[in-house]
C-alpha positions in Angstrom: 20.1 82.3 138.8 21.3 83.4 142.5 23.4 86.0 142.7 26.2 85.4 145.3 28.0 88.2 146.8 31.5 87.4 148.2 33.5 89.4 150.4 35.9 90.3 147.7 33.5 91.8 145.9 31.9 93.8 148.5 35.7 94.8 149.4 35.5 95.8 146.1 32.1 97.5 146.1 33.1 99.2 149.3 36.3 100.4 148.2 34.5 101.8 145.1 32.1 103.6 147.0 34.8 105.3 149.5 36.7 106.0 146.6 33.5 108.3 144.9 33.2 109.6 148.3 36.7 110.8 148.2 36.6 112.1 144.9 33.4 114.6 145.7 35.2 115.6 149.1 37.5 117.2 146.9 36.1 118.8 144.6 33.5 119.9 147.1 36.7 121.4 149.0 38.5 122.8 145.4 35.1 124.8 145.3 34.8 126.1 148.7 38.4 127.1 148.4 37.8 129.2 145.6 34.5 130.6 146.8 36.9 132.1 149.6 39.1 133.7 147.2 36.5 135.1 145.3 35.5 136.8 148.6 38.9 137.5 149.3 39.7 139.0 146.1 36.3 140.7 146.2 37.1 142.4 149.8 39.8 143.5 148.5 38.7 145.4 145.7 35.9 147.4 147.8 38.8 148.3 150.3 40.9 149.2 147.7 37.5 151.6 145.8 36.7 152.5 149.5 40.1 154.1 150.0 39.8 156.1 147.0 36.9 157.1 147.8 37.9 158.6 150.7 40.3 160.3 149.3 38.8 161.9 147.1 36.1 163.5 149.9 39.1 164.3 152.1 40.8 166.3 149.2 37.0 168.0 148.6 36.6 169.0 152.4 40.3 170.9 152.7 39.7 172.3 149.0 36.3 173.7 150.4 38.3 174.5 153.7 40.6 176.8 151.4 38.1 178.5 149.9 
């Protein structure tokens, strides 16, 4: 038995292959996506505990100042 390829079903065969091609470009993008707004979120949060921070050694240095 000889297997005969056509060019309809390498159309098809090709199509499939872009299509699985497609598919993992997006979820490859989905996950870089939220990677960044992990980072993002993450950036925030150490600005945000860095400001307090702060803060609170600004209020010790004039409290020491007053003393």
């Amino acid at each position: 038995m000889k297997l005969k390829i056509t060019p309809s079903s390498l159309a098809i065969v090709i199509a499939l292959l872009l299509t699985l091609v497609a598919i993992e470009l997006f979820f490859f993008n989905e996950k870089q996506q939220f990677e960044l707004q992990s980072k993002k979120n993450n950036l925030a949060l150490e600005q945000c505990v860095s400001k307090i921070i702060n803060n609170e050694i600004n209020n010790i240095v004039v409290s020491l100042k007053n003393v």
